[in-house]
N, C-alpha and C positions, 0 to 999 in steps of 0.2 A: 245474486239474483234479487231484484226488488219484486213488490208484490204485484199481484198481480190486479187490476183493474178492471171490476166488474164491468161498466159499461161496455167499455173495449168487448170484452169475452161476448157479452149479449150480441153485440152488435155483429161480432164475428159465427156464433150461432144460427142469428137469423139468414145470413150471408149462405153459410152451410146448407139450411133447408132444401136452399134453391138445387143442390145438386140432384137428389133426388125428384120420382114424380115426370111432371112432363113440363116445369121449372117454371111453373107459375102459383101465386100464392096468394090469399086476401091477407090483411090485416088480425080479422080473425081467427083465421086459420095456425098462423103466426103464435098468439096469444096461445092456443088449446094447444099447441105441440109444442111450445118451450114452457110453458104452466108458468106466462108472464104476466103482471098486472098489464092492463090495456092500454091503461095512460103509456106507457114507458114502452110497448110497442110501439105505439106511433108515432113516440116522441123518435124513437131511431128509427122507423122504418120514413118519417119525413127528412130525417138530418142523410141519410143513406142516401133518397133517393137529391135533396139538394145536391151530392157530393158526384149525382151519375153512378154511384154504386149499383140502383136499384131505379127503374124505367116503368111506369105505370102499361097497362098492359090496353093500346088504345081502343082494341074492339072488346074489351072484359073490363067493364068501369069496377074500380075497388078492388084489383088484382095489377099486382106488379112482379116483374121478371130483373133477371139481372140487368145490369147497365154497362154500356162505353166503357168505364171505368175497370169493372171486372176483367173486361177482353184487356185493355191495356197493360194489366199486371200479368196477366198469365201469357200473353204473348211476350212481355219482359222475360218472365221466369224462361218459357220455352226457347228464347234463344238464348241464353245464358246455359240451357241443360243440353250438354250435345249428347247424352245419353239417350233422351226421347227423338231425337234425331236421327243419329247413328243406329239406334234400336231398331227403328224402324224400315233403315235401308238394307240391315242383316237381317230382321225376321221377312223382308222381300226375297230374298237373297235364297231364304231357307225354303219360303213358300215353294219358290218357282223350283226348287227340286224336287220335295216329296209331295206336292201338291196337296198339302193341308194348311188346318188354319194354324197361325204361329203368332206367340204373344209373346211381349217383354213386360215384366213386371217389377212393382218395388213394392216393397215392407214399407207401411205404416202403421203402427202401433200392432195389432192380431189380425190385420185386413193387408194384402195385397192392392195394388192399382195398375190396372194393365196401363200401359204408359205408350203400348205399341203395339199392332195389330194389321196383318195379310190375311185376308180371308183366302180359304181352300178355291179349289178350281173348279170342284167336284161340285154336283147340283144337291146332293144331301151333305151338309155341312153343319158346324156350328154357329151357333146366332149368340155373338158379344160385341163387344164396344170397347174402345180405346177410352178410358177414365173411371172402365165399370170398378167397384171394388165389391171386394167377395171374403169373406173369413178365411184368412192365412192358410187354418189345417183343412179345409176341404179339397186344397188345388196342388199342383206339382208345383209351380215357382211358390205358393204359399209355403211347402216342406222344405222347399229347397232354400229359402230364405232363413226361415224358422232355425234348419238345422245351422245355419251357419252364426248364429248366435252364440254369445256368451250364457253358459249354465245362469250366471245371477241377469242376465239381460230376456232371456226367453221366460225364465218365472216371472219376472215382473210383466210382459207382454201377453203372457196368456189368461186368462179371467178365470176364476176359483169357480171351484164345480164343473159341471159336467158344460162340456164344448158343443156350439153352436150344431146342428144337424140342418144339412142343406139337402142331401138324399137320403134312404137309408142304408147306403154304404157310407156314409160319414163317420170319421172317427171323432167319438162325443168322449172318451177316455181319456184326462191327460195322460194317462202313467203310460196308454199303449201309445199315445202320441208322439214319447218320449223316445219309446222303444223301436218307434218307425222314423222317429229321426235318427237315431244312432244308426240304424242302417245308411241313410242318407251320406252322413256324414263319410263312411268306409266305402259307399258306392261311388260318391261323386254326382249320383243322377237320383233325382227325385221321380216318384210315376203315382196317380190317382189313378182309381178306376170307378167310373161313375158316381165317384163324392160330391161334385158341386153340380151335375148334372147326368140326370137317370141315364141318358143314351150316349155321354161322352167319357174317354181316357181319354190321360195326360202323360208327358213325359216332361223334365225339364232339367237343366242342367244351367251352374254359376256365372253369373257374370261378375266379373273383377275389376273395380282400379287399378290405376296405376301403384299404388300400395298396397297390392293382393288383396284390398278388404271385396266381399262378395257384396256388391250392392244394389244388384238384379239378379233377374232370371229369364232366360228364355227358356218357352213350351212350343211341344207340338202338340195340338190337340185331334183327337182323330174319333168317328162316331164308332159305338160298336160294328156295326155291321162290315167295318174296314179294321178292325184290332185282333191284333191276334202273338203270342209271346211273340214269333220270328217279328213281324211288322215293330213289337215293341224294340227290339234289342233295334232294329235297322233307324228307327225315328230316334232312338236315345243316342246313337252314334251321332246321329246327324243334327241334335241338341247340343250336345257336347262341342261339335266343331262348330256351329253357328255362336255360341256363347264364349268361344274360343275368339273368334273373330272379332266379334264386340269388342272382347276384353280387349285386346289387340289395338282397336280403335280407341278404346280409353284409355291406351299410355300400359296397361299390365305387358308383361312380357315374362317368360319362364313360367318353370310350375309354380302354384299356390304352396 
């Protein structure tokens, strides 16, 4: 591995900001949230926007948004990943039976990224997004991911002391985190219950390659007023077979 290249990294930084927010940004803005000298903002947020990385924003003078540029890669990447694809046409699949909302997910670093998303049918439902990312242990594909870790791969991705609190049912414990992933692992099905959101449960179960590695998850997610154990066990069955399916479409075949 060679080393790494500060400007690159900056550049790729400022890049980042933009995901968050309502994805527009000044200059200055820029500078206070990376704690950059201001020359060397501008100096990249001008070579970015020369490259179509970054589009000035034409009714907000001195505010720029992403660029052409960013759609072209990630439309690259998206059709290269038949995972966010295929994700999408099983968590359809899954919606249109139990009538909730249903998400596929991936692990990056201690954050999940819903990668895929069928909103419920239902007029009280849950309110997310296809790209949101959320900390790993507050969500079911977050545990269900988690658990399917290597012991030396899960320490290194979880952050020392106490874990992030998204409700106050969040588990902020590692050592109990540990011990609700071991469950996970012997269950096969991950379930939150109002962790990353006061008024929703979760259910979620593996999604597999074609080399048994687990490299998603599908959830059902469902508001209290629609939870209840029986409803859990019936949405967990019905996580397990949608996540069966996928895997299916990614080339796995047999048990893990």
């Amino acid at each position: 591995m060679g080393r790494r290249v500060p400007a690159v990294s900056r550049a790729l930084d400022i890049l980042e900001l933009f995901l968050d927010g309502d994805g527009t940004l000044s200059a200055p803005e820029i500078t206070r949230k990376l704690q950059l000298p201001r020359t060397t903002v501008h100096e990249l947020v001008t070579t970015l926007a020369a490259r179509s990385y970054l589009v000035p924003v034409q009714e907000q003078p001195g505010r720029f948004r992403l660029g052409v540029r960013t759609y072209q890669l990630g439309s690259r990447y998206a059709e290269q990943l038949d995972l966010a694809a295929e994700g999408q046409q099983v968590a359809r699949s899954v919606a249109e039976t139990c009538g909730e909302t249903v998400h596929v997910a991936v692990l990056e670093e201690a954050d999940v990224i819903y990668i895929a998303k069928v909103d419920s049918t239902h007029a009280v439902r849950m309110v997310s997004a296809a790209g949101r990312r959320l900390p790993a242990h507050c969500t079911a594909v977050g545990k269900m991911l988690l658990a399917s870790l290597p012991r030396e791969e899960l320490d290194e991705r979880l952050p020392e002391g106490e874990l992030p609190r998204m409700t106050p049912n969040s588990i902020t414990s590692p050592s109990a985190l540990r011990e609700v992933l071991a469950e996970v692992r012997t269950s096969g099905v991950a379930s939150e219950q109002r962790e990353s959101n006061p008024d929703v449960s979760c259910v979620a179960a593996p999604v597999r390659d074609r080399a048994g590695r687990v490299v998603a998850a599908l959830s059902v997610s469902v508001p209290m007023i629609r939870w209840s154990a029986d409803r859990q066990r019936e949405l967990a069955e019905l996580a397990v077979k949608g996540a069966g399916e996928l895997s299916e479409r990614l080339g796995h075949h047999g048990r893990s």
